[in-house]
BALOBA-1460 file (C-alpha; in Angstrom, 3 decimals):
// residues 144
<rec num="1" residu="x" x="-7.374" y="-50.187" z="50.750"/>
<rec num="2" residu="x" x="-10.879" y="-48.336" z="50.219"/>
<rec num="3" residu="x" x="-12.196" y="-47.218" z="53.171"/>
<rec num="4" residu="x" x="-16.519" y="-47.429" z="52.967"/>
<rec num="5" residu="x" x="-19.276" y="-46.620" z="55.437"/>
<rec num="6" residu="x" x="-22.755" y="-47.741" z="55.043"/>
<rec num="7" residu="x" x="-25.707" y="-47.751" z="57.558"/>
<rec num="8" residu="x" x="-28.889" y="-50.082" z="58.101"/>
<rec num="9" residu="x" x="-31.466" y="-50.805" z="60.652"/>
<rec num="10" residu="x" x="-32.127" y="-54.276" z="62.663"/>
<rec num="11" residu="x" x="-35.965" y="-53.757" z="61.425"/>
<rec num="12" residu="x" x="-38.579" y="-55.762" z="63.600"/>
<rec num="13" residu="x" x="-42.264" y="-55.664" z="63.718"/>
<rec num="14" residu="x" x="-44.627" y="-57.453" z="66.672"/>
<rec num="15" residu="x" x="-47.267" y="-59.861" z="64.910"/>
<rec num="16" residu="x" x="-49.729" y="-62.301" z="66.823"/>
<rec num="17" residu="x" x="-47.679" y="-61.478" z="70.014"/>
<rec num="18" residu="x" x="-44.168" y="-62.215" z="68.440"/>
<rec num="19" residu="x" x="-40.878" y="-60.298" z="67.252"/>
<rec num="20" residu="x" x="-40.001" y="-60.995" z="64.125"/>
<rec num="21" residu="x" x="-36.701" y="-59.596" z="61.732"/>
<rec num="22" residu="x" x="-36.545" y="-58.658" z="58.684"/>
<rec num="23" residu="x" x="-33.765" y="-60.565" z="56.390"/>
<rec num="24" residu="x" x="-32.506" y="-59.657" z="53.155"/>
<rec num="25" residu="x" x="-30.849" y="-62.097" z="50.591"/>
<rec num="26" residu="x" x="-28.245" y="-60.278" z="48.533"/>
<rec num="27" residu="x" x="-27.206" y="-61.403" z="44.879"/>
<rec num="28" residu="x" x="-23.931" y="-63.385" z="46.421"/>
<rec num="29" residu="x" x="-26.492" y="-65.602" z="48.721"/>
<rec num="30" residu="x" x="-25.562" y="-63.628" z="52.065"/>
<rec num="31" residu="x" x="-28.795" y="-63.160" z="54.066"/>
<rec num="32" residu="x" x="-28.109" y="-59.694" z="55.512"/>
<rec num="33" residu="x" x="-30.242" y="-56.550" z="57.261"/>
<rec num="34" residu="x" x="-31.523" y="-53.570" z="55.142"/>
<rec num="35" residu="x" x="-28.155" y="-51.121" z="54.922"/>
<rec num="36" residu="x" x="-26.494" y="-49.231" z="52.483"/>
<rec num="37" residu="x" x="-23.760" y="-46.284" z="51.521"/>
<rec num="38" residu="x" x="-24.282" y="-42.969" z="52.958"/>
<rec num="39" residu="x" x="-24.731" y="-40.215" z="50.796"/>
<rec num="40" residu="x" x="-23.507" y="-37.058" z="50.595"/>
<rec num="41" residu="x" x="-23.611" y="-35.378" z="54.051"/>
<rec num="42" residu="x" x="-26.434" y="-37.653" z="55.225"/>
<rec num="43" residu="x" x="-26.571" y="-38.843" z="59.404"/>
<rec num="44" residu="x" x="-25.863" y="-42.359" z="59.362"/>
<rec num="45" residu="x" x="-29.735" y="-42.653" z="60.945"/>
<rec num="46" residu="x" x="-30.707" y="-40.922" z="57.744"/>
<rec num="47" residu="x" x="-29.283" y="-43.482" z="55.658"/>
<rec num="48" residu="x" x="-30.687" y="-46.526" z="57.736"/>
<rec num="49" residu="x" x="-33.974" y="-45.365" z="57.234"/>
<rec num="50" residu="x" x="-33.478" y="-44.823" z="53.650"/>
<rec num="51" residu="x" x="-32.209" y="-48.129" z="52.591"/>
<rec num="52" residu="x" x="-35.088" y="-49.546" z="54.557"/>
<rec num="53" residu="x" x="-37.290" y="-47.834" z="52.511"/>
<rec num="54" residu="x" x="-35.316" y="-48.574" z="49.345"/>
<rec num="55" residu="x" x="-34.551" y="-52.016" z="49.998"/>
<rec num="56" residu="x" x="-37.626" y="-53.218" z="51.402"/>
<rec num="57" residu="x" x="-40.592" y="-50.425" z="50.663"/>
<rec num="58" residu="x" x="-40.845" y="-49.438" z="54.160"/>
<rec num="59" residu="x" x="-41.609" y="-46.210" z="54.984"/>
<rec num="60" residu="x" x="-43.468" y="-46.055" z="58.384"/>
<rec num="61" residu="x" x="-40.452" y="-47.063" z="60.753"/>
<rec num="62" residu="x" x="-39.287" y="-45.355" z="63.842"/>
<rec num="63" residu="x" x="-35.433" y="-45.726" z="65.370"/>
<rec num="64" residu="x" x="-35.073" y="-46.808" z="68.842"/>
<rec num="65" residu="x" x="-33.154" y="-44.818" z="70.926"/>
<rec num="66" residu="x" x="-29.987" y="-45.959" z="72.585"/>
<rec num="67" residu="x" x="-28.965" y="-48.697" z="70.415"/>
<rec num="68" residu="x" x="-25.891" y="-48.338" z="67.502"/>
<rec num="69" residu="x" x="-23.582" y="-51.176" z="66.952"/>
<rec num="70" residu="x" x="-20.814" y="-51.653" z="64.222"/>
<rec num="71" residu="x" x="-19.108" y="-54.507" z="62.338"/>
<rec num="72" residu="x" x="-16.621" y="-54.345" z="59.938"/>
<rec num="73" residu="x" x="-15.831" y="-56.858" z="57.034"/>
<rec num="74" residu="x" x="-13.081" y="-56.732" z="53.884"/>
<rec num="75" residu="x" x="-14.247" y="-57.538" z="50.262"/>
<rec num="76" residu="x" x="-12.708" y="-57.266" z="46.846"/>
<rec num="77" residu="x" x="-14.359" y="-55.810" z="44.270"/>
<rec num="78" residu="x" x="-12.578" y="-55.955" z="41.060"/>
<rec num="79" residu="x" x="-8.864" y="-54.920" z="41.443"/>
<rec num="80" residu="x" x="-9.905" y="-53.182" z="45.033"/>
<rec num="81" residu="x" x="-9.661" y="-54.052" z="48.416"/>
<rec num="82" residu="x" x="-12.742" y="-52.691" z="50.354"/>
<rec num="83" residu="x" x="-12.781" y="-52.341" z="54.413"/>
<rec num="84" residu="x" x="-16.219" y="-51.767" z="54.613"/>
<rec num="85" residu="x" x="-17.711" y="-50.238" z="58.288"/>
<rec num="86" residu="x" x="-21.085" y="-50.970" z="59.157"/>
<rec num="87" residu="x" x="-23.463" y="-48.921" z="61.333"/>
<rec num="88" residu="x" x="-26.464" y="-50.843" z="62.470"/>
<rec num="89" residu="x" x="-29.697" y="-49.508" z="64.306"/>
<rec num="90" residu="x" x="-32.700" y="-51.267" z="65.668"/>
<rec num="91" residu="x" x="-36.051" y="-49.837" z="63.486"/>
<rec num="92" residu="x" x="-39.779" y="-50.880" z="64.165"/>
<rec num="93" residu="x" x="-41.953" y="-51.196" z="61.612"/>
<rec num="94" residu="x" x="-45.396" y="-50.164" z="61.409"/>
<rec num="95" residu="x" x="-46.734" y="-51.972" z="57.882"/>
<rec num="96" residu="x" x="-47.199" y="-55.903" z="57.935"/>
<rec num="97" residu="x" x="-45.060" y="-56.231" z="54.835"/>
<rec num="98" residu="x" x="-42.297" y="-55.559" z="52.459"/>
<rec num="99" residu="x" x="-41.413" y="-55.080" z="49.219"/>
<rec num="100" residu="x" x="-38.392" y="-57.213" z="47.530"/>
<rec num="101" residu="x" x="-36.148" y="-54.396" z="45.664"/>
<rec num="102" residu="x" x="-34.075" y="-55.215" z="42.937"/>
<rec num="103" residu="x" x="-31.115" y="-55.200" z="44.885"/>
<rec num="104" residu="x" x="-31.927" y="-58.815" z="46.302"/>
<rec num="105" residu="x" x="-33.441" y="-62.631" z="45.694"/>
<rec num="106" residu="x" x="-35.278" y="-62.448" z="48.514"/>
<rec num="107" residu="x" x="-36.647" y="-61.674" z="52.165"/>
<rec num="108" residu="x" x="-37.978" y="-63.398" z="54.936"/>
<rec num="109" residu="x" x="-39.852" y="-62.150" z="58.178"/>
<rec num="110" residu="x" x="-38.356" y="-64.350" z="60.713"/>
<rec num="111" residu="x" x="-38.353" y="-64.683" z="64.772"/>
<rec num="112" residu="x" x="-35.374" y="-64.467" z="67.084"/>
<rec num="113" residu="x" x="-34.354" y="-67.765" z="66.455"/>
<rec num="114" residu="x" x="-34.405" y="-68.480" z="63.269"/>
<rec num="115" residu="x" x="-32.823" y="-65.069" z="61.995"/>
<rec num="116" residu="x" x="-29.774" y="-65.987" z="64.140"/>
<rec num="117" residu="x" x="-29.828" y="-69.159" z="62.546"/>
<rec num="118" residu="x" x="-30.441" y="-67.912" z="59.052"/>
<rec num="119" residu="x" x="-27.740" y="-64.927" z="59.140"/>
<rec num="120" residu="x" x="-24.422" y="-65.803" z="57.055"/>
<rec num="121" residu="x" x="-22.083" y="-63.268" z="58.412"/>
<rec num="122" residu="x" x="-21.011" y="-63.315" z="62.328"/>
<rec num="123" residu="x" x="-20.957" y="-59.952" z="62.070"/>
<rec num="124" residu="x" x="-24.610" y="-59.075" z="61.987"/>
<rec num="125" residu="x" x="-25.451" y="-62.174" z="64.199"/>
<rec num="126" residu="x" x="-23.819" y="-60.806" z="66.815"/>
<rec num="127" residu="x" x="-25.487" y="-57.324" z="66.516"/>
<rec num="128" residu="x" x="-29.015" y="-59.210" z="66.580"/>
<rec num="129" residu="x" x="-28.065" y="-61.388" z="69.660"/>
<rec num="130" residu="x" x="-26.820" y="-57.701" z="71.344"/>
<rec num="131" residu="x" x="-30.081" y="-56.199" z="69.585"/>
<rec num="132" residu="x" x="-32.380" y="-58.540" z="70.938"/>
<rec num="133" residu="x" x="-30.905" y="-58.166" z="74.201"/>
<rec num="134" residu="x" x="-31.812" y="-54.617" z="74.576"/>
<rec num="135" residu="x" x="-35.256" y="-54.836" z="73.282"/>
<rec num="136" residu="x" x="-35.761" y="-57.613" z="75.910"/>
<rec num="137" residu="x" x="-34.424" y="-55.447" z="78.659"/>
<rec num="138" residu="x" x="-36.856" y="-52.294" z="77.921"/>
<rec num="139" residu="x" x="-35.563" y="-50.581" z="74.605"/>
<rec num="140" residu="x" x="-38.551" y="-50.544" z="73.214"/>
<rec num="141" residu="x" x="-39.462" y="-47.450" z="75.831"/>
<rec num="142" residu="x" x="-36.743" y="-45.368" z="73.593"/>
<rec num="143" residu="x" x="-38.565" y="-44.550" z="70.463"/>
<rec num="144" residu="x" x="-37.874" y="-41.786" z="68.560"/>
């Protein structure tokens, strides 16, 4: 088995007084957050705030202290079996949109709610409902 790491952010931005979450939908249908392989001797926070900006054209994003949560999932891919490790961190965003990247069909700002409902994988559902959580109970003071 291939052992794989990859990083990503639970990105939000406030509009008209709400929280909403950025989705990605990947090629196989799965509606997933930005996150991606880390690269050489990147931090895993280095590579979350790359693949935002890759995946979704998002530059102007800060990490929130205090909050890193993993899931782990197995995939085939070819003639390999991939354990793939997860490390997720909750991002702000300061620009209104985002850009679809080639690497997906499409993306959708959406509140609490509906992201939990929309999410295809209980992995990352169960990092928002923890992620939401701790914005809720004063993460937001935490930003980097």
């Amino acid at each position: 088995m291939i052992e794989a790491t990859s990083a990503g952010a639970i990105l939000f931005r406030d509009t008209r007084g709400r929280r909403e979450y950025l989705l990605l939908k990947s090629r196989t249908g799965d509606w997933e957050f930005p996150k991606g392989g880390v690269e050489g001797s990147e931090e895993l926070q280095q590579t979350a705030i790359r693949e935002v900006g890759e995946e979704a054209g998002i530059d102007d994003i800060r990490l929130i202290d205090g909050f890193r949560e993993d899931y782990d999932y197995v995939f085939q891919a070819g003639n390999d079996t991939i354990h793939k490790t997860v490390h997720l961190f909750i991002a702000k965003s300061f620009e209104a949109s985002a850009e679809l990247s080639s690497e997906h069909n499409d993306l959708q700002w959406r509140d609490y709610d509906q992201a939990i409902n929309t999410l295809t994988q209980d992995g990352p559902r169960v990092v928002l409902k923890h992620a939401h959580t701790f914005l809720n109970n004063g993460g937001l003071h935490g930003e980097l």
